[in-house]
KOLZA-300056 format. One line per field, with one value per residue (C-alpha): residue in one letter; x, y, z; residue number from 1. Coordinates in steps of 0.02 Angstrom, whole numbers. Layout:
<nodes>
r <- (A  ...)
X <- (X  ...)
Y <- (Y  ...)
Z <- (Z  ...)
k <- (NUM  ...)
</nodes>
This chain:
<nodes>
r <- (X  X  X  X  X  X  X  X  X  X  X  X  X  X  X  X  X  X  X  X  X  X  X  X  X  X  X  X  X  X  X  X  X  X  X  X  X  X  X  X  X  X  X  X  X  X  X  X  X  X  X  X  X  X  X  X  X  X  X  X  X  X  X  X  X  X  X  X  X  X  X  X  X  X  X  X  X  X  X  X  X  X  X  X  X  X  X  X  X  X  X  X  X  X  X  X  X  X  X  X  X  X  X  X  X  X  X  X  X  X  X  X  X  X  X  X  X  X  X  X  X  X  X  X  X  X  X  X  X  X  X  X  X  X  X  X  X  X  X  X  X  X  X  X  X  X  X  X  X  X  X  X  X  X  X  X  X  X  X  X  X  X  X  X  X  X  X  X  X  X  X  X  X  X  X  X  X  X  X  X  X  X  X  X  X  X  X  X  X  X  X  X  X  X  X  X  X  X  X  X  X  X  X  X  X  X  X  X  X  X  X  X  X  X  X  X  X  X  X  X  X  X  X  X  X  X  X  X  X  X  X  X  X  X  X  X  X  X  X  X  X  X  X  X  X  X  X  X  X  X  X  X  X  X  X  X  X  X  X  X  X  X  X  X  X  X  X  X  X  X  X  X  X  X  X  X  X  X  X  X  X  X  X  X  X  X  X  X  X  X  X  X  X  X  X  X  X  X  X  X  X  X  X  X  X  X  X  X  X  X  X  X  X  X  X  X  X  X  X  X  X  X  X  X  X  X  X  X  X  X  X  X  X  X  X  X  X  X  X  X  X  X  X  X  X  X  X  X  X  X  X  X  X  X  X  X  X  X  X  X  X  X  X  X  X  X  X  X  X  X  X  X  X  X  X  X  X  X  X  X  X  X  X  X  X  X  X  X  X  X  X  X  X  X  X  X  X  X  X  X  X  X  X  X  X  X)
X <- (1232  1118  973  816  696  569  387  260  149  263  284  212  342  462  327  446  605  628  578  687  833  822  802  969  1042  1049  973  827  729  581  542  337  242  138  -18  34  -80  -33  44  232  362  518  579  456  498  379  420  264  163  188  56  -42  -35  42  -57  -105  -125  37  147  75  164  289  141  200  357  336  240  379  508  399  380  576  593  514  584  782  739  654  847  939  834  893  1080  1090  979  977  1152  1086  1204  1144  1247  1100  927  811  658  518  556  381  327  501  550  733  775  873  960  1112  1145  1098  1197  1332  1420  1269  1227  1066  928  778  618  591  402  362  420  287  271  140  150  145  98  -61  -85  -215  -208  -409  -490  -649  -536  -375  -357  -222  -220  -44  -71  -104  48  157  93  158  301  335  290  438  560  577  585  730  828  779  860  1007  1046  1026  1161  1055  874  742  585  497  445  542  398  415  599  600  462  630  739  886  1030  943  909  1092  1029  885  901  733  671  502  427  395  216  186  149  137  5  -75  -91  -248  -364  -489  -571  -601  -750  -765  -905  -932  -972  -1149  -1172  -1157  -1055  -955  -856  -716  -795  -924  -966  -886  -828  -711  -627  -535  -443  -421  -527  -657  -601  -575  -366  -404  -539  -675  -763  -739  -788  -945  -1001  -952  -1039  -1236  -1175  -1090  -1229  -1372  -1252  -1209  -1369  -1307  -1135  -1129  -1004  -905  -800  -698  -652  -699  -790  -604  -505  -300  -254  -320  -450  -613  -770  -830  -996  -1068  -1060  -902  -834  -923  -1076  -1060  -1039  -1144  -1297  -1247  -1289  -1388  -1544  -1476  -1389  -1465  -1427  -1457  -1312  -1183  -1110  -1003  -896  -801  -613  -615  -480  -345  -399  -541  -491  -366  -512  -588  -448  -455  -643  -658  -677  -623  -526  -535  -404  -367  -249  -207  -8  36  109  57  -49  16  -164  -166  15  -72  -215  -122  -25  -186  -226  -326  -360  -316  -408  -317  -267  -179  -47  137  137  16  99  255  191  55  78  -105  -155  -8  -53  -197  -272  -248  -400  -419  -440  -545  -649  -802  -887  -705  -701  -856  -830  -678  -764  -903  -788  -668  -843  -923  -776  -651  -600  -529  -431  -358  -171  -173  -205  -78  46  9  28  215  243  251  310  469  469  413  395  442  555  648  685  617  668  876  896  811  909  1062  1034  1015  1165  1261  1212  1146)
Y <- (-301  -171  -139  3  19  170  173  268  126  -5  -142  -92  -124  -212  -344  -498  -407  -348  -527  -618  -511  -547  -756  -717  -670  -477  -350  -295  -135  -43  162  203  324  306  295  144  -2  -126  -313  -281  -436  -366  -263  -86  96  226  425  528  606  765  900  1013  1010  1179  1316  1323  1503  1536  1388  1408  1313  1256  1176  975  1024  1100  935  803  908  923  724  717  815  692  545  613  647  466  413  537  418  267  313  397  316  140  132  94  139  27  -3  23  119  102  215  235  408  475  541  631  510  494  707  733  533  577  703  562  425  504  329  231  178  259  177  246  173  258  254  373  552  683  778  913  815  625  533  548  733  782  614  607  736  728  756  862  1049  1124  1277  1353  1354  1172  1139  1228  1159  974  1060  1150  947  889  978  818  684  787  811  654  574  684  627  429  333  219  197  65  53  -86  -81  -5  139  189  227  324  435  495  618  579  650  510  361  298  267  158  -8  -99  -261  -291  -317  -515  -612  -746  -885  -1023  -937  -854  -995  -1058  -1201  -1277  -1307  -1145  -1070  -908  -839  -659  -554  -527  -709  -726  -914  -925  -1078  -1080  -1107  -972  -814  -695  -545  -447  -281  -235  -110  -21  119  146  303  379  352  177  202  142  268  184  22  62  159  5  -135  -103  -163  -311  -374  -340  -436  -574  -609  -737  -652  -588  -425  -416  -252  -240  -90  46  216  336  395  321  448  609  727  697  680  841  859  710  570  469  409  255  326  476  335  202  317  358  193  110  121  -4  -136  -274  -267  -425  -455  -317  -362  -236  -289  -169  -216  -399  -539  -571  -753  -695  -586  -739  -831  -741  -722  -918  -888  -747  -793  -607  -478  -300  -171  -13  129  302  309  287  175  -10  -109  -280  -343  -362  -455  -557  -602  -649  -747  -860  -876  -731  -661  -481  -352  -210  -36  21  132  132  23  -114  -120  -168  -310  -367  -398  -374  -576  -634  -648  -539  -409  -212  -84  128  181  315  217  118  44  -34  -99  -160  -256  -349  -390  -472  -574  -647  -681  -786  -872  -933  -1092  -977  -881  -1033  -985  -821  -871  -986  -870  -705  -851  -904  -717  -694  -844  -812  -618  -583  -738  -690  -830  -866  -719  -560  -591  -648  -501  -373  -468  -401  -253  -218  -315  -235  -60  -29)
Z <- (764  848  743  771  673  667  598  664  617  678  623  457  304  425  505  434  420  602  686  551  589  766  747  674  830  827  953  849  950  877  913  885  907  1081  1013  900  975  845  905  890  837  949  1098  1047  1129  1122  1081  1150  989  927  978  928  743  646  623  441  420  516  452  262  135  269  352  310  360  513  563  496  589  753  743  708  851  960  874  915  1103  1118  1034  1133  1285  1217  1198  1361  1497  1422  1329  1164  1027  866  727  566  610  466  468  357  281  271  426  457  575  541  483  667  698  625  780  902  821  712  682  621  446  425  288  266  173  19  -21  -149  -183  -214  -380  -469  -633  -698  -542  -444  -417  -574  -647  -645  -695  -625  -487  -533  -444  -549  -472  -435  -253  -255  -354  -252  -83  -148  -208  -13  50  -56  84  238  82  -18  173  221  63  109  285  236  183  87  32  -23  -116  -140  -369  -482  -495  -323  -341  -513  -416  -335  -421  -530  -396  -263  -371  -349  -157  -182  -198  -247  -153  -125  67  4  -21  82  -74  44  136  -21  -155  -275  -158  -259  -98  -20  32  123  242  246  396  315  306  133  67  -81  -133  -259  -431  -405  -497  -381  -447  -297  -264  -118  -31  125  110  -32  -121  -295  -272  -285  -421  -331  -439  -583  -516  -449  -615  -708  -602  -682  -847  -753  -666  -788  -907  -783  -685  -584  -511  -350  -310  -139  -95  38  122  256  216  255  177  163  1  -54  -3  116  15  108  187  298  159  121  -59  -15  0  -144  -272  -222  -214  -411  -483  -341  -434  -555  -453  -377  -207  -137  -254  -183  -31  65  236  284  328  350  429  342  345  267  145  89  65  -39  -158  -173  -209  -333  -515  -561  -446  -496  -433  -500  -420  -502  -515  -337  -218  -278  -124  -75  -92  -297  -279  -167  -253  -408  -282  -223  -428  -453  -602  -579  -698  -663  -706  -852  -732  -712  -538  -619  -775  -674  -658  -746  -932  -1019  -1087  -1008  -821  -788  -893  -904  -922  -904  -756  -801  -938  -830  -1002  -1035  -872  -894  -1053  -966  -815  -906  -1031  -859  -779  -936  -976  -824  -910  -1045  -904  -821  -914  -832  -668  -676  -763  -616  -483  -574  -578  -399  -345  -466  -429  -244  -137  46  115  -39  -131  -48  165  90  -3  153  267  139  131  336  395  260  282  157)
k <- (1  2  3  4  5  6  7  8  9  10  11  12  13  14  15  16  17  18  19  20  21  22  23  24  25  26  27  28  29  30  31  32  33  34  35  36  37  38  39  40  41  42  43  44  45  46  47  48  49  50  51  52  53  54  55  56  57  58  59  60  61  62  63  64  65  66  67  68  69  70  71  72  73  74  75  76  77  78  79  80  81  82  83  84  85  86  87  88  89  90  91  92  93  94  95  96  97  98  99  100  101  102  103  104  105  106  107  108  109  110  111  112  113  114  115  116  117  118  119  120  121  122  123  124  125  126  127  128  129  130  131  132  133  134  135  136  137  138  139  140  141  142  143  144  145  146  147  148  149  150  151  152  153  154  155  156  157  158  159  160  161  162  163  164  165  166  167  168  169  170  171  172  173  174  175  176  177  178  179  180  181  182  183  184  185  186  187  188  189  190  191  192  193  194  195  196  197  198  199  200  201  202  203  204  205  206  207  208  209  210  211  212  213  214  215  216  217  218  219  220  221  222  223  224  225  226  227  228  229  230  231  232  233  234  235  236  237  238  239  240  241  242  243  244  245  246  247  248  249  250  251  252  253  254  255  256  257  258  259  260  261  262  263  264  265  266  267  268  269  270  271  272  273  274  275  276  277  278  279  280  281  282  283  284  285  286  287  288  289  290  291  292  293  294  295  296  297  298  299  300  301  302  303  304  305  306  307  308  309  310  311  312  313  314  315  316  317  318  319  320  321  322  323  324  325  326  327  328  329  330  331  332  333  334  335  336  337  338  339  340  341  342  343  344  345  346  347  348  349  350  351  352  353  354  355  356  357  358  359  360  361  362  363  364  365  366  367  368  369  370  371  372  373  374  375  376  377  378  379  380  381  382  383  384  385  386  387  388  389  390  391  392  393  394  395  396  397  398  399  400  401  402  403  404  405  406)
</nodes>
């Protein structure tokens, strides 16, 4: 078969699937955008970026829209390239669906099976959008400018003959009349890689040591912001340390923003909220690192004695599946895409989000008492292994799904 994929971002969601699919003997070609300097597994075409960005005041609620279509507009003449000057006429194109990428292939390639990657569809109510207060802005213009950014995922659903989403959350964000596309198969965890080592010891970019069997409490994610409740965590973490005096506290993650809004003004989320309880941490004691390595950041799942990750209800990050993956114990978020998969006592444990003294208390009790947590470590470690491991149950079924269509 003749396979293209399209991300943006590439490789992104496809960085096993697109390699795999080649090893098995089909012509496997990438489209990215130019700007895209990321280490790419297969043959990788570049469509030039779309430029300048709409005019707000002119484009007004059809502002995202405008933008997905310019960048779908790119995308088709970059395939209309490909068919015509290099003869390329593939058989499935798969696209990540949230950039608008794939809104104009069906007038390129009529003929292809077209699958897109179904990531989450936006809504005003029971998802993300006013979930926190401290944060919500219910105002009616608001609600109808996520409303107006529904338009290139409802036409992009549309055009594709199938779709996939990776937890069963993702795809119920989708309306009823498109859930019949979706077919649900996670990207896969790497267990082999990510598993518990008695052994490990990590060495942080501050210089900082920690060796398995230390009190290391850890949260992580790409960016420190208030999606990802790093709010919460940091208004939680005085009562952890003054209660555990011996724990130290790493946090992973840059100062952007991924999700949301900008903190505004010249200090980031990072910044807002660590000045708010600085003056009763112990610093010597907090260690922050910015992105690390992966190697790294595996590491210190092996490490960590407790593993904190909270997310309002939004697209779940591959980081908490792996950490239960290296036997972390995961105290997470009481929100549709961790309850997915963590069962509260069973193999990790389930807090508020928006309740710091409760995520306090259950901190402190996984901290002073990791014997008594053993079961659940080995339980979230089963979990994945039995529900998400890459090579055995995860790559088979994505492999499926491409070379039949869909």
């Amino acid at each position: 078969m003749k396979i293209l994929f399209i991300h943006q971002n590439f490789p992104g969601q496809f960085l096993r699937l697109a390699p795999a699919l080649a090893e098995r003997g089909h012509e496997v070609l990438a489209l990215t955008d130019e700007v895209n300097d990321r280490p790419v597994p297969v043959t990788t075409h570049r469509y030039r970026s779309p430029e300048p960005r709409p005019d707000r005041q002119a484009a007004r609620f059809g502002t995202t829209y405008t933008e997905m279509t310019d960048r779908a507009h790119r995308v088709a003449r970059a395939g209309l390239a490909l068919r015509d000057r290099h003869g390329f006429t593939p058989d499935v194109v798969f696209g990540h669906g949230g950039w608008g990428e794939t809104l104009f292939l069906r007038e390129v390639w009529p003929d292809a099976r077209l699958l897109v990657y179904a990531e989450l569809y936006y809504a005003t109510r029971g998802l993300d959008v006013g979930f926190d207060p401290e944060f919500a802005n219910n105002a009616l213009e608001s609600r109808l400018n996520i409303t107006a950014r529904q338009g290139h995922q409802a036409l992009m659903m549309v055009q594709a003959d199938a779709a996939l989403a990776p937890t069963e959350f993702q795809a119920d964000s989708f309306p009823s009349c498109f859930r019949d596309k979706i077919s649900i198969i996670h990207d896969g965890i790497d267990t082999d890689l990510l598993q518990p080592d008695a052994t490990a010891r990590v060495i942080l970019p501050t210089g900082a040591a920690f060796s398995a069997g230390d009190e290391v409490l850890t949260f992580v994610n790409r960016n420190l912001e208030p999606y990802r409740g790093y709010h919460s965590f940091m208004r939680a973490l005085p009562a952890v340390m003054q209660a555990r005096p011996q724990a130290h506290v790493v946090i992973v993650g840059a100062d952007g923003v991924s999700y949301g809004p900008r903190a505004g003004g010249d200090r980031s989320w990072k910044q807002i909220f660590l000045d708010e309880v600085q003056d009763r941490l112990d610093m010597r004691r907090v260690h922050f690192t910015g992105r690390v390595p992966y190697g790294t950041f595996v590491r210190l799942m092996q490490v960590s004695r407790a593993h904190c990750y909270l997310t309002v209800p939004f697209v779940l990050s591959w980081s908490m599946l792996e950490a239960m993956s290296a036997g972390a114990l995961v105290i997470g978020s009481r929100t549709a895409p961790v309850e997915e998969v963590i069962t509260d006592g069973v193999n990790g444990r389930l807090v508020d989000f928006l309740d710091p003294g409760q995520i306090a208390d259950t901190l402190i009790d996984a901290l002073a008492d990791p014997a008594g947590h053993v079961p659940l470590r080995a339980a979230a470690r089963r979990h994945i292994v039995d529900n998400y491991d890459l090579r055995r149950i995860c790559l088979p079924r994505l492999l499926d799904f491409v070379e039949g269509g869909g």
